[in-house]
Residue, then its C-alpha position, 0 to 999 in steps of 0.5 A: x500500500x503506497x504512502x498516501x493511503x497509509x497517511x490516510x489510515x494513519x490521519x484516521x487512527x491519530x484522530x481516535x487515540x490522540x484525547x487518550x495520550x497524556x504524555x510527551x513519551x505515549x505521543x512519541x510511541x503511538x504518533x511520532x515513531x510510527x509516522x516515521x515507519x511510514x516513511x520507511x524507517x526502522x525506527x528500532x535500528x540505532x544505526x539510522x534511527x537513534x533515540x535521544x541524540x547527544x547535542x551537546x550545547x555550547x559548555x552545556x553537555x548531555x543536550x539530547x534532542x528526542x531523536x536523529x536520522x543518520x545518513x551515512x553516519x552522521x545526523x541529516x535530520x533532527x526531530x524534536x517532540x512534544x506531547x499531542x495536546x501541547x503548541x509547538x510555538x515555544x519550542x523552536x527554540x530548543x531545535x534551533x539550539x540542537x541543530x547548530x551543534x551538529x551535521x544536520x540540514x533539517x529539523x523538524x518539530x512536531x506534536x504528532x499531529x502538526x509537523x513543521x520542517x526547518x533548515x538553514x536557508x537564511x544563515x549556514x549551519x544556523x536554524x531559520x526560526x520560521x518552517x519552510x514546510x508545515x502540515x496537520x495530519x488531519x489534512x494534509x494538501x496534495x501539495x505536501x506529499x511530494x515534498x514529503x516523499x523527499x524525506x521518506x528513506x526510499x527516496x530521501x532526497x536532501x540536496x533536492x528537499x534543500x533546493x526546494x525549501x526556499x520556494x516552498x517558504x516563499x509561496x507559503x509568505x505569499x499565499x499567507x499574504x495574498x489570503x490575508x490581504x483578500x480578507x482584510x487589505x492593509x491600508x498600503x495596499x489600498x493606497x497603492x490599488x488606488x494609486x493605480x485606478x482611483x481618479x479622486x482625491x485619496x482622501x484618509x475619507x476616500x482610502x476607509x471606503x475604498x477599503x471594501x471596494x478592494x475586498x471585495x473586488x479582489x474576492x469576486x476576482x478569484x471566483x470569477x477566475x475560477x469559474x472561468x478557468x471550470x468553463x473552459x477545462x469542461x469546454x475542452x474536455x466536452x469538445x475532445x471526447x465527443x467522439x469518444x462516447x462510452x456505448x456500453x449498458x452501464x446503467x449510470x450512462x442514461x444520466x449522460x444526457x445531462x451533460x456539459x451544462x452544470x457548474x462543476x462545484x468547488x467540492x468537486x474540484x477538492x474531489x478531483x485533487x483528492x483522487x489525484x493525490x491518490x493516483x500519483x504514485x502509481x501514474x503520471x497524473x496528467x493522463x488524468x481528466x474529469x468530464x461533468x453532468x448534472x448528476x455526476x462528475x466522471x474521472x477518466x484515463x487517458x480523457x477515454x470514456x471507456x477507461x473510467x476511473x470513478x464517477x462522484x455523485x454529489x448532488x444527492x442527499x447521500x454522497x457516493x463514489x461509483x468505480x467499474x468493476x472488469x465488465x465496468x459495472x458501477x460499484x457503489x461506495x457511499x461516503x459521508x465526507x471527502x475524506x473518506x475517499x481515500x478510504x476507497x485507494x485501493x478500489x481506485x488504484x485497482x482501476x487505473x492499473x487495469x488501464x497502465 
C-alpha cells in the first residue's frame, strides 16, 4: 500500500487515540515513531534511527534532542517532540539550539499531529526560526506529499528537499499574504490599488471606503477566475471526447444526457485533487481528466470514456463514489465526507492499473 493511503489510515487512527495520550513519551510511541515507519524507517535500528541524540550545547553537555536520522553516519535530520495536546510555538527554540551543534540540514518539530520542517536557508549551519514546510495530519494538501516523499528513506532526497525549501517558504509568505490581504487589505495596499485606478482625491475619507471596494473586488476576482478557468477545462474536455462516447449498458450512462451544462462545484474540484493525490504514485497524473453532468462528475484515463476511473455523485442527499468493476459495472461506495475517499485507494488504484 503506497504512502498516501497509509497517511490516510494513519490521519484516521491519530484522530481516535490522540484525547487518550497524556504524555510527551505515549505521543512519541503511538504518533511520532510510527509516522516515521511510514516513511520507511526502522525506527528500532540505532544505526539510522537513534533515540535521544547527544547535542551537546555550547559548555552545556548531555543536550539530547528526542531523536536523529543518520545518513551515512552522521545526523541529516533532527526531530524534536512534544506531547499531542501541547503548541509547538515555544519550542523552536530548543531545535534551533540542537541543530547548530551538529551535521544536520533539517529539523523538524512536531506534536504528532502538526509537523513543521526547518533548515538553514537564511544563515549556514544556523536554524531559520520560521518552517519552510508545515502540515496537520488531519489534512494534509496534495501539495505536501511530494515534498514529503523527499524525506521518506526510499527516496530521501536532501540536496533536492534543500533546493526546494526556499520556494516552498516563499509561496507559503505569499499565499499567507495574498489570503490575508483578500480578507482584510492593509491600508498600503489600498493606497497603492488606488494609486493605480482611483481618479479622486485619496482622501484618509476616500482610502476607509475604498477599503471594501478592494475586498471585495479582489474576492469576486478569484471566483470569477475560477469559474472561468471550470468553463473552459469542461469546454475542452466536452469538445475532445465527443467522439469518444462510452456505448456500453452501464446503467449510470442514461444520466449522460445531462451533460456539459452544470457548474462543476468547488467540492468537486477538492474531489478531483483528492483522487489525484491518490493516483500519483502509481501514474503520471496528467493522463488524468474529469468530464461533468448534472448528476455526476466522471474521472477518466487517458480523457477515454471507456477507461473510467470513478464517477462522484454529489448532488444527492447521500454522497457516493461509483468505480467499474472488469465488465465496468458501477460499484457503489457511499461516503459521508471527502475524506473518506481515500478510504476507497485501493478500489481506485485497482482501476487505473487495469488501464497502465
Amino acid at each position: 500500500m503506497e504512502l498516501v493511503s497509509k497517511l490516510a489510515q494513519f490521519s484516521e487512527r491519530v484522530q481516535k487515540i490522540k484525547d487518550a495520550i497524556a504524555t510527551e513519551e505515549a505521543t512519541k510511541n503511538s504518533l511520532v515513531m510510527p509516522f516515521f515507519q511510514l516513511l520507511g524507517y526502522d525506527v528500532f535500528n540505532p544505526l539510522e534511527f537513534v533515540p535521544e541524540f547527544t547535542a551537546d550545547v555550547g559548555v552545556k553537555k548531555g543536550e539530547k534532542v528526542d531523536y536523529a536520522i543518520i545518513v551515512e553516519g552522521k545526523p541529516a535530520i533532527l526531530i524534536e517532540a512534544k506531547w499531542c495536546g501541547e503548541p509547538l510555538e515555544n519550542h523552536t527554540s530548543q531545535l534551533f539550539r540542537y541543530f547548530g551543534t551538529t551535521d544536520a540540514k533539517f529539523g523538524i518539530l512536531t506534536n504528532g499531529v502538526t509537523y513543521r520542517f526547518f533548515t538553514d536557508l537564511n544563515t549556514p549551519n544556523k536554524m531559520d526560526l520560521e518552517p519552510f514546510l508545515e502540515f496537520n495530519i488531519f489534512d494534509i494538501h496534495e501539495n505536501v506529499f511530494p515534498e514529503l516523499m523527499r524525506f521518506a528513506k526510499y527516496s530521501l532526497d536532501i540536496e533536492g528537499a534543500f533546493s526546494a525549501a526556499s520556494e516552498l517558504k516563499y509561496m507559503g509568505k505569499l499565499k499567507d499574504l495574498l489570503e490575508s490581504l483578500r480578507d482584510e487589505p492593509t491600508e498600503s495596499f489600498v493606497k497603492y490599488v488606488m494609486s493605480e485606478i482611483f481618479d479622486g482625491i485619496r482622501t484618509q475619507k476616500a482610502v476607509d471606503e475604498f477599503k471594501a471596494v478592494v475586498s471585495r473586488g479582489f474576492n469576486q476576482f478569484i471566483n470569477e477566475a475560477i469559474s472561468d478557468t471550470l468553463k473552459s477545462a469542461m469546454r475542452g474536455q466536452s469538445e475532445s471526447s465527443r467522439a469518444n462516447v462510452d456505448l456500453s449498458t452501464d446503467v449510470e450512462v442514461a444520466q449522460h444526457e445531462n451533460a456539459d451544462e452544470a457548474p462543476m462545484t468547488l467540492e468537486e474540484l477538492e474531489a478531483y485533487s483528492i483522487v489525484k493525490s491518490i493516483l500519483w504514485e502509481i501514474v503520471d497524473i496528467d493522463r488524468l481528466s474529469w468530464q461533468h453532468t448534472k448528476s455526476y462528475m466522471v474521472i477518466l484515463f487517458d480523457n477515454n470514456s471507456r477507461k473510467r476511473i470513478c464517477r462522484l455523485w454529489f448532488n444527492g442527499k447521500q454522497k457516493y463514489i461509483t468505480t467499474p468493476d472488469e465488465n465496468m459495472k458501477p460499484i457503489r461506495f457511499d461516503i459521508d465526507g471527502l475524506n473518506d475517499i481515500y478510504k476507497r485507494s485501493d478500489a481506485l488504484k485497482e482501476v487505473c492499473r487495469r488501464y497502465i
